[in-house]
VEXDREN-2710 file (C-alpha; in Angstrom, 1 decimal):
% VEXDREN-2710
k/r/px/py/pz
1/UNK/25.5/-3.4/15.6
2/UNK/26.0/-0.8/12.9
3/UNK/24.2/-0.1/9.4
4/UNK/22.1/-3.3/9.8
5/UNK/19.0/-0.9/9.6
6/UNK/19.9/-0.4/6.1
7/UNK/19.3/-4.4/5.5
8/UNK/16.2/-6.1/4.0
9/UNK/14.2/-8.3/6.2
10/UNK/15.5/-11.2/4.7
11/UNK/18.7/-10.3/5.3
12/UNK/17.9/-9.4/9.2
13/UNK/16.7/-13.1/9.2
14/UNK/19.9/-14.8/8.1
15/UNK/21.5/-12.2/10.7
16/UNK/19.3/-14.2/13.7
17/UNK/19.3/-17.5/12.5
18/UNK/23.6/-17.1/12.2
19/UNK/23.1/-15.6/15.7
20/UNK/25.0/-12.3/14.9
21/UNK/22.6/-10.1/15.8
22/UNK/19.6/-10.4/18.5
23/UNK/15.6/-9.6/18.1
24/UNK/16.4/-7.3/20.9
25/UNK/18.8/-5.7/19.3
26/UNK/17.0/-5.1/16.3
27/UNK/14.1/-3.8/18.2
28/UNK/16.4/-1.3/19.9
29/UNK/18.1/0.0/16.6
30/UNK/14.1/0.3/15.0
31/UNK/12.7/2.4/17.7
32/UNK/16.1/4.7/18.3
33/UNK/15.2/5.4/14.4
34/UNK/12.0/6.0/15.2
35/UNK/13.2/8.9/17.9
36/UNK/15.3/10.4/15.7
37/UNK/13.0/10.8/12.5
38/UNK/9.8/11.1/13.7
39/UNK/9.4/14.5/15.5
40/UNK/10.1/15.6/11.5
41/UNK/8.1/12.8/9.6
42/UNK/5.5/11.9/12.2
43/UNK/5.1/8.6/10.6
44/UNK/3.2/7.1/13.9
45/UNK/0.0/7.7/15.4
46/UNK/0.8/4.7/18.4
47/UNK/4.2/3.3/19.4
48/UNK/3.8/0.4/21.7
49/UNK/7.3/0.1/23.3
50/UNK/6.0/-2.4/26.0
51/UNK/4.6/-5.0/23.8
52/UNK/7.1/-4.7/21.5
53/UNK/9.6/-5.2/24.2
54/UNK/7.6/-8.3/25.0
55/UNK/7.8/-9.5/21.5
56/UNK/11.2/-9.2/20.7
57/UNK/12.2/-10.7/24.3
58/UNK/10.1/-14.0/23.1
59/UNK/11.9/-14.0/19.6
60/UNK/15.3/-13.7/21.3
61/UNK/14.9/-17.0/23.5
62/UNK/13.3/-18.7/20.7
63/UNK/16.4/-17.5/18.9
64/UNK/18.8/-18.9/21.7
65/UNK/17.1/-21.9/22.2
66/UNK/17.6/-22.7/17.9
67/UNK/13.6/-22.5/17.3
68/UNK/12.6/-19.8/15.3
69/UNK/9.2/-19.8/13.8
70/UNK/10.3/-18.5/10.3
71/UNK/12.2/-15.8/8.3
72/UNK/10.1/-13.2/10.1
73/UNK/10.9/-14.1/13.7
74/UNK/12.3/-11.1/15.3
75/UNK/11.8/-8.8/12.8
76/UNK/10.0/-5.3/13.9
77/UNK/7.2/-4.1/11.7
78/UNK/4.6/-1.5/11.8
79/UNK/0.5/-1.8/10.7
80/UNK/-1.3/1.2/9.1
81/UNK/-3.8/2.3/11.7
82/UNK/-7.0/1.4/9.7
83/UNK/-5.8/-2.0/10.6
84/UNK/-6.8/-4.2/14.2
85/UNK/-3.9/-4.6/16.1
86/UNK/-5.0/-6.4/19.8
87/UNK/-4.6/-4.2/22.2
88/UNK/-3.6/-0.6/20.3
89/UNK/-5.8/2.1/19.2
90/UNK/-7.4/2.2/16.0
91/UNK/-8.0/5.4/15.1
92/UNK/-8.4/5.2/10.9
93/UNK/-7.2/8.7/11.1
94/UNK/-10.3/10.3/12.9
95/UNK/-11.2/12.1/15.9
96/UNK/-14.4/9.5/16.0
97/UNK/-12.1/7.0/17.1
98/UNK/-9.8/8.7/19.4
99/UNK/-10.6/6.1/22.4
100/UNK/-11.2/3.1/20.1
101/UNK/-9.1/0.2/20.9
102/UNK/-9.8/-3.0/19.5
103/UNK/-10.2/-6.5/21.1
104/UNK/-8.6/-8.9/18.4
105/UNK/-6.2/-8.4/15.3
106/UNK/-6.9/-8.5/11.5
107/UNK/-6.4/-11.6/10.2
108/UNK/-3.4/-10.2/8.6
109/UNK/-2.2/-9.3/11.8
110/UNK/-3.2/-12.7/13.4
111/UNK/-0.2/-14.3/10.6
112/UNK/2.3/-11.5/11.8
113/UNK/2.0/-12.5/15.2
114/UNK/2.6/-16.3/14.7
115/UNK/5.2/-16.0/12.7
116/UNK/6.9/-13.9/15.5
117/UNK/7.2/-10.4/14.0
118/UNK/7.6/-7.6/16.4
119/UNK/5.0/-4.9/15.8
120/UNK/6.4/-1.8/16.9
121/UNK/3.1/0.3/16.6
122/UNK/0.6/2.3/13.9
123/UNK/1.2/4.4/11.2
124/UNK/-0.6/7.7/10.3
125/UNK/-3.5/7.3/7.8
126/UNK/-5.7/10.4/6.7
127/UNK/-9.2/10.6/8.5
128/UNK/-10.6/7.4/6.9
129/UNK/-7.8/6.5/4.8
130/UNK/-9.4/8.9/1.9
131/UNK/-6.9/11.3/1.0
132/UNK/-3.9/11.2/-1.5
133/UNK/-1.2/12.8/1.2
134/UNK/-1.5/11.9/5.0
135/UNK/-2.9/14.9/7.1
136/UNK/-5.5/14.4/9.5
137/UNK/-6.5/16.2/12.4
138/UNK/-5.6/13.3/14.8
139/UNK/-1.9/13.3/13.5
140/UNK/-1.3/16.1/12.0
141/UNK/0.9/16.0/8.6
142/UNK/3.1/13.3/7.6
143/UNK/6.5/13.9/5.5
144/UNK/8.5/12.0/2.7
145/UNK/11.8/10.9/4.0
146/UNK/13.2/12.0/0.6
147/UNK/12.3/15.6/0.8
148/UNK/10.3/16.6/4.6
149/UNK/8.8/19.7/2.4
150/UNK/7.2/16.7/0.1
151/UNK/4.1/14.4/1.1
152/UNK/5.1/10.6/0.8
153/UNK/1.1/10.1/-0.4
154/UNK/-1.6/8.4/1.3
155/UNK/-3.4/6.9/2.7
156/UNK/-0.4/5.0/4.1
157/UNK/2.1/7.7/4.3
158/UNK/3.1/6.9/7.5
159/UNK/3.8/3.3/6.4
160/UNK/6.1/4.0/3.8
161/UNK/7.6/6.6/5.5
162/UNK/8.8/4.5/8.0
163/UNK/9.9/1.6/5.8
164/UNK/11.7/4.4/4.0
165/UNK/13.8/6.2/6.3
166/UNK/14.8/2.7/8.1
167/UNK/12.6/2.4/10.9
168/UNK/11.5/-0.8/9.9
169/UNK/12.5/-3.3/6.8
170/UNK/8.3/-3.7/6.4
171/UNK/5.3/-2.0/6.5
172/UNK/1.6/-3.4/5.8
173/UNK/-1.4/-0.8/4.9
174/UNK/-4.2/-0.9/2.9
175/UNK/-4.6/-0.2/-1.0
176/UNK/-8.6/1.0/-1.9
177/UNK/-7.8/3.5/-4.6
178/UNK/-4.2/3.1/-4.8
179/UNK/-3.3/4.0/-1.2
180/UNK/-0.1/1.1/-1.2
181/UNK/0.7/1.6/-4.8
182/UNK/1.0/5.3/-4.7
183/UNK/3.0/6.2/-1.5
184/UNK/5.5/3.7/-2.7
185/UNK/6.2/5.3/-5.5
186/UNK/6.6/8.5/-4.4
187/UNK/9.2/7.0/-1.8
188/UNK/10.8/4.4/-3.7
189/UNK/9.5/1.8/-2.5
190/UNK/7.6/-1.8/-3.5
191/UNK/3.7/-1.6/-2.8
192/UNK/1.3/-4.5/-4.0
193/UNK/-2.4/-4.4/-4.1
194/UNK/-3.3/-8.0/-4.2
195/UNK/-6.1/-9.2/-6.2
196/UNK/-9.1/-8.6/-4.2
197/UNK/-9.4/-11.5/-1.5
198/UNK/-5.9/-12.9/-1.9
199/UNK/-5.0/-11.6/1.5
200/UNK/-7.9/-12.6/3.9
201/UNK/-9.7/-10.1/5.9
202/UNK/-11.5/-9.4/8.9
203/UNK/-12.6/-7.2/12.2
204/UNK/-11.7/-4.3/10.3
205/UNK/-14.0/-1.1/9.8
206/UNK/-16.5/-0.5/7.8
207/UNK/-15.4/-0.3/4.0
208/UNK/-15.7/3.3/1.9
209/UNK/-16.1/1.5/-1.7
210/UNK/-17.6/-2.0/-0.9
211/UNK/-14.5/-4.3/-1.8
212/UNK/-12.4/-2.3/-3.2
213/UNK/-10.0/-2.4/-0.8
214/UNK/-6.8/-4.7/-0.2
215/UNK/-3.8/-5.4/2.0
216/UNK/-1.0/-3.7/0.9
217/UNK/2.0/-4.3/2.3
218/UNK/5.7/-2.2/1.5
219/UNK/9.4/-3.6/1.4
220/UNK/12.7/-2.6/0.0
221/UNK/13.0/-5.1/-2.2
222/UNK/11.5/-7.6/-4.2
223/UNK/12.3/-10.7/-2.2
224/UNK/11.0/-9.4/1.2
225/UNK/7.7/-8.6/-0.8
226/UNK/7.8/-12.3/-1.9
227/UNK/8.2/-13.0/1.9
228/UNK/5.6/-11.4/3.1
229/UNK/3.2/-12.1/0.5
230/UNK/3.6/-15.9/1.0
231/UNK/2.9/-15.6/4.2
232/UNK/-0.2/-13.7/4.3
233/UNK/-1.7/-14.8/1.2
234/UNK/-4.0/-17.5/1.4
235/UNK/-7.7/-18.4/2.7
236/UNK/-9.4/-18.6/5.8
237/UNK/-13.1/-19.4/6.9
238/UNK/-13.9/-16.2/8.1
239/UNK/-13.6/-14.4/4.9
240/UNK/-16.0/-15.9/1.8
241/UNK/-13.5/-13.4/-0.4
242/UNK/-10.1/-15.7/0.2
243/UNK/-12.2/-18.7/-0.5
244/UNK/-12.6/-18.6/-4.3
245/UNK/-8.6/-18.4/-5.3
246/UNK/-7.0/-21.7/-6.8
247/UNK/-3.5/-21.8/-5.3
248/UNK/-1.5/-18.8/-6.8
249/UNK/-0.4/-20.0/-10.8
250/UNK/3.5/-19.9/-10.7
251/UNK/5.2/-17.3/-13.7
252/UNK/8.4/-18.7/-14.9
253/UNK/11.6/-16.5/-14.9
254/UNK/11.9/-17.8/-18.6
255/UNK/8.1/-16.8/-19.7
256/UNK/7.7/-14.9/-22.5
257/UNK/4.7/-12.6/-21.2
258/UNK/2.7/-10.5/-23.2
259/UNK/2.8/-6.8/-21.8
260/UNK/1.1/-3.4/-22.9
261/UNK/1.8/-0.3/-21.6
262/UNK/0.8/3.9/-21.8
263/UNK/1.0/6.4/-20.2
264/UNK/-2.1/8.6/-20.6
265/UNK/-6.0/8.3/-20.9
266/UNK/-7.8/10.1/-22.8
267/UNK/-6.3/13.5/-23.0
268/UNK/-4.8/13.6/-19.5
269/UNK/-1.4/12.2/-19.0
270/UNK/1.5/11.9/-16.6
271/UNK/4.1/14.4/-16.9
272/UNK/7.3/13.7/-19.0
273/UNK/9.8/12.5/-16.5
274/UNK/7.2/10.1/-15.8
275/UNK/6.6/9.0/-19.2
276/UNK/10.5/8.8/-19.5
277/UNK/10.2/6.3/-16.7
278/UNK/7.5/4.6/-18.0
279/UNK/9.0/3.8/-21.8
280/UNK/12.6/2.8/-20.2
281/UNK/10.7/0.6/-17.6
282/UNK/8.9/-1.1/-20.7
283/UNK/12.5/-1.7/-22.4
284/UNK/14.0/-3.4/-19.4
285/UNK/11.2/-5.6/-19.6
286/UNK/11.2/-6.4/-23.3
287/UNK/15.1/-7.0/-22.8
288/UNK/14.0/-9.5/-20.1
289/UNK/12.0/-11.1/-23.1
290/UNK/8.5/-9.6/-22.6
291/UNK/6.6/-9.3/-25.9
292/UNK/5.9/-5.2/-25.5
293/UNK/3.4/-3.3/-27.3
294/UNK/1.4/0.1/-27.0
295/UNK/-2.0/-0.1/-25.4
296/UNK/-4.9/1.7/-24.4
297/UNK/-7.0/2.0/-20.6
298/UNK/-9.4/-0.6/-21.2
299/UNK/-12.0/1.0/-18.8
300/UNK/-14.0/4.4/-19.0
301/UNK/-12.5/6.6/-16.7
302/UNK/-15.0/9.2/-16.4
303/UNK/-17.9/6.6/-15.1
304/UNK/-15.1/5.3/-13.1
305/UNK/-14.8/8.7/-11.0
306/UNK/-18.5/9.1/-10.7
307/UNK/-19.0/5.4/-9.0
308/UNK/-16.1/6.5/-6.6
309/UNK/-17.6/9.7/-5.6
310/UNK/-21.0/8.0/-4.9
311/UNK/-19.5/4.7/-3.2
312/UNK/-17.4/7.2/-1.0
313/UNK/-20.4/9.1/-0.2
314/UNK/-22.5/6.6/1.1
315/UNK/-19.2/4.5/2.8
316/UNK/-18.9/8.0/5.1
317/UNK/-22.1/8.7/5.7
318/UNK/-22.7/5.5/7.3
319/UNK/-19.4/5.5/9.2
320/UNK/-21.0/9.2/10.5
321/UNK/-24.4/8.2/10.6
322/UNK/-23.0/6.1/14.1
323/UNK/-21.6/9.2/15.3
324/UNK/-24.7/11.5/14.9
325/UNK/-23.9/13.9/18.0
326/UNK/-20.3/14.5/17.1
327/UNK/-19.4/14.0/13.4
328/UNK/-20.3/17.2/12.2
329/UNK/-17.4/18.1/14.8
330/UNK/-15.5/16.2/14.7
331/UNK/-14.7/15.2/11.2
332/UNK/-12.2/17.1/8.5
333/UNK/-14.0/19.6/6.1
334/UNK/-13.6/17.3/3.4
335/UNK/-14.7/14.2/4.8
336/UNK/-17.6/15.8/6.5
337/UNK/-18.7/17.1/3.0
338/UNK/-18.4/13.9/1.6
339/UNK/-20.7/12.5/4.3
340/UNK/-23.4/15.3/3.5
341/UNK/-23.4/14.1/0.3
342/UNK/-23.9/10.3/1.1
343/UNK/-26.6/11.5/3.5
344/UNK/-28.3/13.3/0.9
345/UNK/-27.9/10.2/-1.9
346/UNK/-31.1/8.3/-2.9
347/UNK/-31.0/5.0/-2.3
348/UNK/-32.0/4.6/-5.8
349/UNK/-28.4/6.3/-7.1
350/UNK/-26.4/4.3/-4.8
351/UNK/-28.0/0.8/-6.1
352/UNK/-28.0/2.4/-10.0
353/UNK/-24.2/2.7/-9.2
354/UNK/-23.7/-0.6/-8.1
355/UNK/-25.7/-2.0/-11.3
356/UNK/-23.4/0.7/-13.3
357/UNK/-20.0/-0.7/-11.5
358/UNK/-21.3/-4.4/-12.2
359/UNK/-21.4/-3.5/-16.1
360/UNK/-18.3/-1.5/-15.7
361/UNK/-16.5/-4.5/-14.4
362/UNK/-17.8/-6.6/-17.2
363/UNK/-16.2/-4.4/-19.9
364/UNK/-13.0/-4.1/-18.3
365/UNK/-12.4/-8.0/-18.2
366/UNK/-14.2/-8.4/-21.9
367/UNK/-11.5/-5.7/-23.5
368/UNK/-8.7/-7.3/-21.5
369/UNK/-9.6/-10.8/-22.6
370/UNK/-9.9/-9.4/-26.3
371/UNK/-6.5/-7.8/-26.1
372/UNK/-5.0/-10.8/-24.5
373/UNK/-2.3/-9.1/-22.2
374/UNK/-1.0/-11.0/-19.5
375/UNK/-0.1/-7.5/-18.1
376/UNK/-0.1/-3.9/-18.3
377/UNK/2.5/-1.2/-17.2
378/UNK/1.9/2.3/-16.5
379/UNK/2.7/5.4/-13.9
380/UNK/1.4/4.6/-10.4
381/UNK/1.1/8.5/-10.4
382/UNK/0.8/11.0/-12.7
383/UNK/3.6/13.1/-11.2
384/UNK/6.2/12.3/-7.9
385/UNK/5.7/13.7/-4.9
386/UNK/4.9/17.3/-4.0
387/UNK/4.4/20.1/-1.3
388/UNK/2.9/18.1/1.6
389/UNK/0.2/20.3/2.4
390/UNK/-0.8/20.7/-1.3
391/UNK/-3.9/18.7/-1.8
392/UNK/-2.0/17.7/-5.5
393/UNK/1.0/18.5/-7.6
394/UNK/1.5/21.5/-9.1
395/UNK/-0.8/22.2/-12.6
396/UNK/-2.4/18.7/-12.0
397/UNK/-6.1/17.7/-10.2
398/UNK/-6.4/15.4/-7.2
399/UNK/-8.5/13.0/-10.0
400/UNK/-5.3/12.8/-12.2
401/UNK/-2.9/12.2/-10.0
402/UNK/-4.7/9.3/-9.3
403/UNK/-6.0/7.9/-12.7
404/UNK/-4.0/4.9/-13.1
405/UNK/-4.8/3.5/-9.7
406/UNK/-8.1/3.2/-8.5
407/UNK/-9.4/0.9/-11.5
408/UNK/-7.7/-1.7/-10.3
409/UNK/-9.5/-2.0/-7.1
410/UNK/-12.8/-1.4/-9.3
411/UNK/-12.0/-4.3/-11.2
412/UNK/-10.3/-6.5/-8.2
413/UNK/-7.0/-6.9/-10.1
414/UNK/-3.7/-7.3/-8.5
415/UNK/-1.2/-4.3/-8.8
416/UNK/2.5/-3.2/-7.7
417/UNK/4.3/0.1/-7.8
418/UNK/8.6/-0.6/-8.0
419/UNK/10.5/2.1/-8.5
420/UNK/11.6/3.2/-11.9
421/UNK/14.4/5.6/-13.0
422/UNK/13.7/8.8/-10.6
423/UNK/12.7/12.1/-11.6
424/UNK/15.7/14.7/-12.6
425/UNK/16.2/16.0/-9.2
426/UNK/16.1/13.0/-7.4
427/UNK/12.6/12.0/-6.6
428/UNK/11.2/8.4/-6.7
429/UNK/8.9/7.8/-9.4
430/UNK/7.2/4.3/-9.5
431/UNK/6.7/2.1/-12.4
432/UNK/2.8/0.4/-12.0
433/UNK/2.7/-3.8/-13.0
434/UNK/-1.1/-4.6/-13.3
435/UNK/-2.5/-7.9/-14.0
436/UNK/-5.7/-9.6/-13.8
437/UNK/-7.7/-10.8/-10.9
438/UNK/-5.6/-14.2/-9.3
439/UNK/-2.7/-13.7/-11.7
440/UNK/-0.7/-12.0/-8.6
441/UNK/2.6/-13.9/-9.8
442/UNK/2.9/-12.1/-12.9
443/UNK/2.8/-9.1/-11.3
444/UNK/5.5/-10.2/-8.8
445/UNK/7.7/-11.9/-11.5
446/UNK/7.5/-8.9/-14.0
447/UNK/8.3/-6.3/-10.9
448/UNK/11.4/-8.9/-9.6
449/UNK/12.7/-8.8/-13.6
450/UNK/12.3/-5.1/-13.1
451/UNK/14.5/-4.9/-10.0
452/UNK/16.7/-7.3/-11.2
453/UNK/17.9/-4.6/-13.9
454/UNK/17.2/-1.1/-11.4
455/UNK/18.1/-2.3/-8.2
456/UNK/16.7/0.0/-5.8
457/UNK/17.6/-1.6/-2.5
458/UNK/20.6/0.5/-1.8
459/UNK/19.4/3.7/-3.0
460/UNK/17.8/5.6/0.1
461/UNK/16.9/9.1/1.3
462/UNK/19.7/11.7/2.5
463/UNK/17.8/12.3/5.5
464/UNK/18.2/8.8/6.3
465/UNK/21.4/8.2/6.4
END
């Protein structure tokens, strides 16, 4: 079995259903990867070799006996470690949580299972998944297949980075601020936030930024996305969120969708290989026949960045606040100072925020209606990756590097990063899809007309190969 690591999950799954390749087999090839990268990326914070053995021996009778479960029977995948997994630690990056190991999975994880994927283990997150690169000190830092001097983002660093040096075909993470969309693009890779809900959730810990957060997961290309997006989309009775979705509106190949796009706000803006990206990204798409036109950030970004900071404040403090003879110890400078200041925040400010976010939200959806986009295009970072123990690119702030991200989990739209044309010397840059809250199949039709012109899918990292 050669170069089948190179393959899409999909087509890994017409490889076992044809018989020409076992779940076994597969499982070997993903974890002799693993050996061989990670001592450089240090992508994983668990490998469960055992269970995993145990999951691909089930897949490979089911395989010889001609049951298979589904298109993901057999195939190995990893699960960010801010995620339940049965049985493996969950750590969410933090020294808190060194000896936590939880009794049931996610209810993402739950779908995983029964349709017979083989989860090889968890992927590095920063200490509470709330820094843009992936360095904690529970795992140490994590490195970009592309470039092992470069961060590949975070939170889920170590999900994309094993998705993108071949470990395995999928990934699935967590997007709060744009921790899916953003390591994607700097590894050039697809990463979906889901509109908030979409993807049911549960037994998972306590959230930073109330519901901002989303499943994220990370493929190759776009038809493994579509994959794994139908299968964990959907509701269940254990999450009031997932109950409120119609069934996901189809987009038409043929649609004529009305699309804005920028690239700055205010007077901050993404550097100029990114715009470059950004306006070629925007041609494909009005070649496809999207109606294009120029538009502007229909939120205020400067409120945006205080209700962040004061969500996040309170989210760690509480998280701490269960710790109280070891979190000044044990946690990262930064977090800890983020805690201090959520221990130090009146009650009053944290419920003025939440009256603040709840008009924010309102403006947001009244300008979008008024403009009438179906969606919006624009970076999923200001700049591509950089210096992985940098806490941002060079001659940019931490805040702008992450300006086009985080309002869509404010808002609870749904969002995907696919890689666009790539930076001058190589690096992956990411072209942003947004759209609003339930409309998750523009976002996935616009980003498949997008890949349909720039494949991506054989384009991968020197180091990987």
């Amino acid at each position: 079995m050669t170069e089948t690591w190179k393959l899409d999950a999909t087509a890994l799954s017409d490889l076992l259903t044809e018989g020409k390749v076992t779940p076994r087999a597969l499982l070997e090839q993903s974890l002799a990867r693993l050996d061989r990268f990670e001592p450089t990326l240090n992508c994983f914070t668990h490998v469960d070799r055992a269970g995993a053995l145990a999951s691909a021996e089930a897949a490979t009778q089911r395989q010889a006996a001609g049951r298979r479960i589904g298109p993901l029977d057999g195939i190995p995948i990893s699960i960010k470690d801010n995620l339940l997994v049965e049985g493996m630690p969950a750590r969410w990056g933090s020294l808190l949580f060194r000896d936590n190991i939880p009794p049931q999975d996610d209810i993402c994880v739950e779908r995983l299972r029964a349709a017979g994927a083989v989860i090889i283990g968890k992927t590095t997150t920063p200490e509470f998944a709330l820094m843009g690169r992936t360095e904690s000190r529970l795992s140490g830092i994590t490195r970009n297949p592309w470039d092992p001097k470069l961060t590949p983002g975070g939170s889920s660093g170590g999900a994309v980075a094993s998705v993108a040096v071949g470990v395995t075909p999928l990934s699935i993470g967590t997007d709060a601020g744009g921790s899916a969309r953003m390591p994607a693009a700097y590894t050039g890779l697809m990463g979906m936030r889901p509109s908030t809900g979409r993807i049911a959730r549960r037994f998972g810990f306590p959230p930073m930024a109330i519901d901002f957060q989303s499943i994220g997961p990370f493929t190759r290309t776009m038809r493994d996305m579509r994959l794994v997006y139908d299968l964990l989309a959907g509701p269940d009775a254990r999450d009031p969120l997932s109950q409120r979705f119609p069934a996901d509106p189809s987009a038409r190949q043929d649609q004529r969708l009305r699309v804005g796009w920028l690239t700055a706000i205010g007077d901050e803006s993404a550097t100029p290989e990114v715009a470059t990206t950004i306006a070629d990204a925007v041609e494909r798409l009005g070649a496809s026949g999207c109606t294009i036109e120029p538009a502007t950030a229909p939120f205020d970004l400067k409120e945006l960045r205080n209700l962040w900071g004061t969500l996040t404040a309170a989210g760690a403090a509480r998280v701490a606040a269960k710790f109280p003879d070891r979190w000044r110890a044990d946690l990262t400078t930064s977090v800890r100072d983020t805690a201090e200041r959520g221990f130090a925040l009146p009650a009053s400010a944290y419920v003025n925020a939440l009256d603040t976010l709840a008009a924010w939200r309102a403006n947001v959806t009244e300008t979008w209606a008024r403009a009438g986009w179906d969606a919006l295009v624009m970076p999923a970072t200001a700049a591509p990756a950089w210096v992985a123990e940098d806490d941002a690119p060079p001659n940019l702030s931490v805040a702008t590097q992450h300006m086009f991200c985080g309002w869509v989990n404010a808002i609870g739209y749904s969002g995907i990063s696919v890689p666009g044309l790539p930076h001058p010397d190589g690096r992956p840059i990411g072209v942003q899809i947004v759209a609003p809250f339930g409309a998750d199949a523009v976002v996935l039709e616009l980003a498949r007309r997008l890949e349909e012109t720039l494949p991506w899918s054989d384009r991968w990292p020197t180091m990987a190969l």
